[in-house]
Each structure stands twice: as structure tokens, then as C-alpha cells.
DODOKE-595459 format. One line per field, with one value per residue: x, y, z of N, C-alpha, C, CB in turn. Coordinates in steps of 0.1 Angstrom, whole numbers. Glycine has a CB too. Example, Ala and Ser with C-alpha at 12.3 -4.5 7.8 and 13.67 -1.06 7.14 Angstrom:
// DODOKE-595459
n.c1	[132:128]
n.c2	[-57:-22]
n.c3	[78:71]
ca.c1	[123:137]
ca.c2	[-45:-11]
ca.c3	[78:71]
c.c1	[132:129]
c.c2	[-33:0]
c.c3	[78:79]
cb.c1	[113:141]
cb.c2	[-45:-6]
cb.c3	[90:57]
//
This chain:
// DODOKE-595459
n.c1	[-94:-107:-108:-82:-78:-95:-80:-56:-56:-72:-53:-31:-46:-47:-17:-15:-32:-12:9:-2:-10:14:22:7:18:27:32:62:93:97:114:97:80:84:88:69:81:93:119:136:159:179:169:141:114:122:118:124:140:161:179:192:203:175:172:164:172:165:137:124:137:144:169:186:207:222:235:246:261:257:226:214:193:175:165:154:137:121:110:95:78:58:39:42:45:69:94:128:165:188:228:243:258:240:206:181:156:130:105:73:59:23:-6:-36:-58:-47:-38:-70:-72:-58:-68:-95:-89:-71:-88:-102:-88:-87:-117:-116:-101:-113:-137:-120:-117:-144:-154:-136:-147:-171:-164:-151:-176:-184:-172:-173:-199:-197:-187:-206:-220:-208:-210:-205:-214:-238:-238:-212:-204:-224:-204:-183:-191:-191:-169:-161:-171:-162:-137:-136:-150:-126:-103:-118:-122:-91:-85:-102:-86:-60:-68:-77:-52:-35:-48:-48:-20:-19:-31:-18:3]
n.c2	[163:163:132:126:135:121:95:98:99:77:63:68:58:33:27:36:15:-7:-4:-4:-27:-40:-38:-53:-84:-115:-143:-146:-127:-94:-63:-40:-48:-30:-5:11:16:44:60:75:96:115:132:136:120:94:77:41:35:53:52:30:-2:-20:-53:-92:-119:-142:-161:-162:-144:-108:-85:-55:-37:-10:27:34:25:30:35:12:3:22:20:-5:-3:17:-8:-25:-3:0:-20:-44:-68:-76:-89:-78:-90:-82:-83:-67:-57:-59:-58:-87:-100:-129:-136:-148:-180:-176:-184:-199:-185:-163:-155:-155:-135:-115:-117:-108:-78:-73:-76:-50:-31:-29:-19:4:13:15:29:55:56:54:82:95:91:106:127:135:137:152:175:176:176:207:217:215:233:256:259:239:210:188:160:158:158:133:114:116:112:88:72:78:66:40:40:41:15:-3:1:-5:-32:-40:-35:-53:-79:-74:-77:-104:-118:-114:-115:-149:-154:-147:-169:-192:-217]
n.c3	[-217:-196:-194:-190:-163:-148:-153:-144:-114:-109:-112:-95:-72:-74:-78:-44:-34:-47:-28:-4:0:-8:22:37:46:36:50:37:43:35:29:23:45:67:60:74:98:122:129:158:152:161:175:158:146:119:89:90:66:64:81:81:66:52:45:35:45:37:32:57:72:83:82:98:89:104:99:117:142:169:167:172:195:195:169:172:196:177:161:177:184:167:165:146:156:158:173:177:172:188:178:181:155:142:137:139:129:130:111:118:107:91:110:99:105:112:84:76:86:75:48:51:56:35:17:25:22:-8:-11:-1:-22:-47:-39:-37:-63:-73:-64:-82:-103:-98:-95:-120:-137:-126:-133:-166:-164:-156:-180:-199:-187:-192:-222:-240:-258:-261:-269:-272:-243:-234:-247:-234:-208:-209:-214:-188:-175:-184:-177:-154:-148:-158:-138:-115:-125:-124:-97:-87:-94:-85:-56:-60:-63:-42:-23:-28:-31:5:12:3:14]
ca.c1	[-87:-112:-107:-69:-78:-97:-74:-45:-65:-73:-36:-29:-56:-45:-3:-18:-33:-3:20:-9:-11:28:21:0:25:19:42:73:100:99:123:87:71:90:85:56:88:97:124:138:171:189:154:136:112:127:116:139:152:168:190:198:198:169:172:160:187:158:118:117:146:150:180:182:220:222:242:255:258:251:213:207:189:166:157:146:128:108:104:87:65:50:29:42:41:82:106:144:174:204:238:260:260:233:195:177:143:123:96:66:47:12:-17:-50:-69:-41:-40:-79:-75:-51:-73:-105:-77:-69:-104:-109:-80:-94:-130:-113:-95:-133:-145:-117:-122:-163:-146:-128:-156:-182:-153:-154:-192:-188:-164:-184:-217:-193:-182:-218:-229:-202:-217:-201:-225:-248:-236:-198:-212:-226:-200:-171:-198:-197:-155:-160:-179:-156:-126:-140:-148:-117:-100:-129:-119:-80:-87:-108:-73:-50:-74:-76:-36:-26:-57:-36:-10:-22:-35:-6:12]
ca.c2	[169:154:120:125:142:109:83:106:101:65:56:72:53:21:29:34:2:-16:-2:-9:-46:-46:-41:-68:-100:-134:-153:-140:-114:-86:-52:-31:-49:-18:9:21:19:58:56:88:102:129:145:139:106:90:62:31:31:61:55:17:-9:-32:-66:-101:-131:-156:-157:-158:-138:-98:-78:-43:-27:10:36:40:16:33:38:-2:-1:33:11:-19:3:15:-13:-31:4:-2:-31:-51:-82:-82:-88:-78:-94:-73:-92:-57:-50:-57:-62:-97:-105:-138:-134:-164:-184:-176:-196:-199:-176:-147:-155:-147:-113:-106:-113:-94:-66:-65:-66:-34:-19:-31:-16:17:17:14:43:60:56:62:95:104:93:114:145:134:138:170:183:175:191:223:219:214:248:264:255:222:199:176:145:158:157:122:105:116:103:69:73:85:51:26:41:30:0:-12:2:-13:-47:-43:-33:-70:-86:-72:-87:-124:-121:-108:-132:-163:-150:-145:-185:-199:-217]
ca.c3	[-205:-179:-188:-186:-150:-143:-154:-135:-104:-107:-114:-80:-64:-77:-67:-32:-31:-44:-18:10:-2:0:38:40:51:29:47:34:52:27:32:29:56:80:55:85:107:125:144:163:149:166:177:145:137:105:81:91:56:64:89:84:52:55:34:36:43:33:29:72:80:79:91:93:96:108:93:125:155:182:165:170:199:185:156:179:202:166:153:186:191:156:165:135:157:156:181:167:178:186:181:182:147:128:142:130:127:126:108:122:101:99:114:93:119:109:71:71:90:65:35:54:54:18:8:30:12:-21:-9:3:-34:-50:-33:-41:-79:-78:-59:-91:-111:-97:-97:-136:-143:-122:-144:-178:-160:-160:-191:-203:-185:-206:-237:-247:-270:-250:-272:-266:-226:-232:-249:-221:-196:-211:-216:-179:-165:-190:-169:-140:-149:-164:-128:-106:-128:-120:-83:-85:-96:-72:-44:-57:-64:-27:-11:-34:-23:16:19:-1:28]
c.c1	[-94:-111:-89:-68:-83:-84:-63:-48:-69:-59:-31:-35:-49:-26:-9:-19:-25:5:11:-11:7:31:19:14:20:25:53:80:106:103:108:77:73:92:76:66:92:108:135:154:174:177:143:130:117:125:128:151:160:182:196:191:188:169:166:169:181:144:116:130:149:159:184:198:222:235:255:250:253:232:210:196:173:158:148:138:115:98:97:80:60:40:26:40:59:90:124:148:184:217:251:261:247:212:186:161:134:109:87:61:37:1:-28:-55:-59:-41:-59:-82:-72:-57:-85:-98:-72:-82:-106:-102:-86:-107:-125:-106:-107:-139:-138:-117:-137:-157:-146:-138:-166:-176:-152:-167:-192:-184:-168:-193:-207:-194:-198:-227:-221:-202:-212:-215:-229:-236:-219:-200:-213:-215:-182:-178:-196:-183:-153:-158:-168:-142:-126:-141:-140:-107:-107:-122:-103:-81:-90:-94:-60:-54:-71:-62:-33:-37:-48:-26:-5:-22:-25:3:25]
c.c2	[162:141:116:129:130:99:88:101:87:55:57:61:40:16:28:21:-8:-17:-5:-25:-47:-48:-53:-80:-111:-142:-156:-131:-111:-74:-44:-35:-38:-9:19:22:39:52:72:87:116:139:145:123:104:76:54:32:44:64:43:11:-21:-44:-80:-112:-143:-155:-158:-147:-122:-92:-64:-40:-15:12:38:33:16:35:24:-5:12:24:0:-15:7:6:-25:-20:4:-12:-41:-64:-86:-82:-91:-81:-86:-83:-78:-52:-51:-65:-78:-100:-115:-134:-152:-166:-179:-185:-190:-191:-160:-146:-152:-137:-109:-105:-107:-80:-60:-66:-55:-31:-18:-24:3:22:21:28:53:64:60:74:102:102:103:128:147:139:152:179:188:185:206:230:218:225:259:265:244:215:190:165:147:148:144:112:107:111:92:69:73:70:38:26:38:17:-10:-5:-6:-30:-47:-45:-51:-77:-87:-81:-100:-122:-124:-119:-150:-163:-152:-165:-193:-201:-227]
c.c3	[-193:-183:-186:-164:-142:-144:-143:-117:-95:-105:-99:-67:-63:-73:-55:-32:-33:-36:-4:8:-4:15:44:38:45:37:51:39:33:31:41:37:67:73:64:93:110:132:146:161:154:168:171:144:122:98:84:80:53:70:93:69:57:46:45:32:33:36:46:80:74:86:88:101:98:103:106:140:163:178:167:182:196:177:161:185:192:162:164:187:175:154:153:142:156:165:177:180:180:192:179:168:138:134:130:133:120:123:111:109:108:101:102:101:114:93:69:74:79:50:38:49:41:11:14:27:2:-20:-7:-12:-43:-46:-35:-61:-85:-74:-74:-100:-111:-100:-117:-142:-137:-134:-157:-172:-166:-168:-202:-201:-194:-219:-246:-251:-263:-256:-267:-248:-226:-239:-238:-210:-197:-212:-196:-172:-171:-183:-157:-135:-150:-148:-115:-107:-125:-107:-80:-84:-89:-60:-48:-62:-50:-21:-15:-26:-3:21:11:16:22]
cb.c1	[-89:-131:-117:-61:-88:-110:-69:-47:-78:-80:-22:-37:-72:-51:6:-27:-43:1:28:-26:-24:39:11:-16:23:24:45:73:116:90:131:81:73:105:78:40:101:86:135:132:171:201:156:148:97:140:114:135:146:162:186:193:212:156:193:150:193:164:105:112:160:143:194:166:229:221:231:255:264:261:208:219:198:176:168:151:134:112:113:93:67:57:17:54:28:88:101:153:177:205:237:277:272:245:186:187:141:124:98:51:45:7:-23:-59:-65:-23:-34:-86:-65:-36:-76:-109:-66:-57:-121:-114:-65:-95:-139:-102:-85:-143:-149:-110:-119:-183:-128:-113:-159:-189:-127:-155:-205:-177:-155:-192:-224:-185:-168:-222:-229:-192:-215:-191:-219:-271:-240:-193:-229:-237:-202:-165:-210:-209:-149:-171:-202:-156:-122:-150:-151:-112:-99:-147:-122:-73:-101:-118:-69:-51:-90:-88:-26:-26:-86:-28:-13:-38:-53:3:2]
cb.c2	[184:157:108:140:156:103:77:127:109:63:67:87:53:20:45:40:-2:-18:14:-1:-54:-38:-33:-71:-105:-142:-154:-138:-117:-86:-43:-25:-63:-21:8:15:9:69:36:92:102:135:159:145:105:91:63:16:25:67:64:9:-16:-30:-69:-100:-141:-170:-174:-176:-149:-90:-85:-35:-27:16:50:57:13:50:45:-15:-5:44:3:-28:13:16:-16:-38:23:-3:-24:-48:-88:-78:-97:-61:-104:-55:-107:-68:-53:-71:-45:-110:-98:-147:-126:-166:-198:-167:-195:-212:-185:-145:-170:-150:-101:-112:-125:-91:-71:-75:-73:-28:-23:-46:-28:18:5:1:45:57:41:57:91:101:85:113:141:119:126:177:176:158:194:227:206:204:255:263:266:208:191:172:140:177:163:122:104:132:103:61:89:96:46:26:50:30:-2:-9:15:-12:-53:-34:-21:-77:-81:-57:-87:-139:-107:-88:-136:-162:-138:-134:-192:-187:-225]
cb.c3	[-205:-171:-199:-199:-149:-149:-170:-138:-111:-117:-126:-77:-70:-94:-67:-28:-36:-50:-20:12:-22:-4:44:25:66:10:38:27:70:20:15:20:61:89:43:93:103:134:143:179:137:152:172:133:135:105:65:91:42:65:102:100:42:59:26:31:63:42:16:83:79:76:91:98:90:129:89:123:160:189:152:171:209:173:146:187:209:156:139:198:202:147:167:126:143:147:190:158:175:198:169:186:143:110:145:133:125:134:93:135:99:95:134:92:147:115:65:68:103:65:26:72:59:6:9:42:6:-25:5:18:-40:-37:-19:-34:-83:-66:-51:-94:-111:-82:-87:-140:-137:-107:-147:-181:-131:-161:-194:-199:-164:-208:-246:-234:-284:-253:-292:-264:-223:-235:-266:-216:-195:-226:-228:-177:-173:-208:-170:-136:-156:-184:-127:-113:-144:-123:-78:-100:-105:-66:-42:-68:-69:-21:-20:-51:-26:16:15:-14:45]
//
């Protein structure tokens, strides 16, 4: 049960980090580069992809069509107060966005940046490890069998490990990824 509670825990950890390294920009105009988009509907902030379709024409071009016309300039006002670095075009129906090449000098923020995801994923996983060994201790004041104790400890640490070594994998993908020009 607690190493189902770990791995559960780690899986989580490790989803985050892929959807925070889909933020991260290689390059390429990808839809979930404006998943952090808000943009105010009828009173109410709302994820862009709620109130317009975002797609990609071509690896530097995204265009985001609203549900409803009159929101085109809502959506542009969003998605310039998000500090993505984008300036949308409005041609009346359908907002366009050039995505730049990046310079060497922004390709290695952006791989500092996914190692401090990847380092914030890490600490989340010792997190769930230590919440692991807590757990055992409990289960060890309740009268569970030392060797039981010690062999979920070492089940405990090999799940870390083999998450720690994925975490590793993701990074040099998305850094490949990042200096690929």
C-alpha cells in the first residue's frame, strides 16, 4: 500500500514536469505554448482554450480563432499581458502569431529553466520519498516486522531512483531539444 502511495505520487510529479517542459519553447509554435493564457470572458478569467481554437499553421506560425468574434481583441490583450514574449496580429477573424527564432543567449535560459523544473521535480520525489519512510516508520510502531520495514525501505529508495533516472531523461531530451536549431 505505501509503495503504491509512493509510485502514485511520483507519477504526479513526473506529469507535472512534462506539461512544465511543454511550456518551455524549443523553437517550434506549439498550441500549449498559451495554455498559461487567461483571458477575461464575460467577467470571468478563462483559459484561452476555452473561448477560441488554438492550432499551429507551421513550426513558426500559431493562430488562435475565437468562438466568438467580438472576443479577438480580449484574447490579444491576454495573450500580450502574459509576458510570453508574443505580439498577435488581428486580421478580423482569426488572431496570428509569429513565433521568433531563438538566439543562443535565449536557448540557454531556456535550458537553465528546464533544469530548475527538472531540480524542482527531484525534490518533489525525495518529498514523496521521505512521506514513504514516514509511512513504514508507522507501520513499524504498529507492529509490522522490522525485515517487512526494511525490505519496503529499499522498494521505497529503488522507486526513487528509477524516477530520479527518468526525471534525468526528460532534461537531456528537452535541453536536445532546446539547442537543436
Amino acid at each position: 500500500m505505501v509503495l503504491d502511495e509512493v509510485q502514485k505520487a511520483n507519477e504526479k510529479s513526473l506529469l507535472h514536469l512534462k506539461s512544465e517542459l511543454e511550456k518551455i519553447r524549443a523553437g517550434k509554435a506549439t498550441p500549449s505554448m498559451l495554455d498559461s493564457v487567461q483571458v477575461e470572458y464575460y467577467g470571468a478569467m478563462t483559459p484561452i482554450n476555452q473561448v477560441a481554437n488554438v492550432t499551429t499553421t507551421d513550426a513558426r506560425t500559431i493562430t488562435v480563432q475565437p468562438w466568438e468574434r467580438n472576443m479577438l481583441d480580449e484574447i490579444a490583450k491576454g495573450i500580450i499581458n502574459s509576458n510570453l514574449g508574443f505580439s498577435p496580429q488581428n486580421n478580423g477573424e482569426v488572431l496570428i502569431i509569429n513565433v521568433p527564432p531563438l538566439t543562443e543567449e535565449r536557448r540557454r535560459d531556456l535550458v537553465k529553466k528546464s533544469k530548475a523544473e527538472g531540480e524542482n521535480a527531484k525534490v518533489a520525489i525525495r518529498n514523496n520519498r521521505k512521506d514513504g519512510m514516514d509511512m513504514l516508520k508507522d507501520l513499524k510502531n504498529d507492529g509490522m516486522p522490522e525485515d517487512a520495514i526494511k525490505v519496503g525501505e529499499a522498494k521505497v529508495e529503488d522507486i526513487t531512483k528509477l524516477y530520479v533516472t527518468k526525471i534525468d531523461e526528460l532534461i537531456v531530451l528537452k535541453e536536445a531539444d532546446i539547442m537543436k536549431v
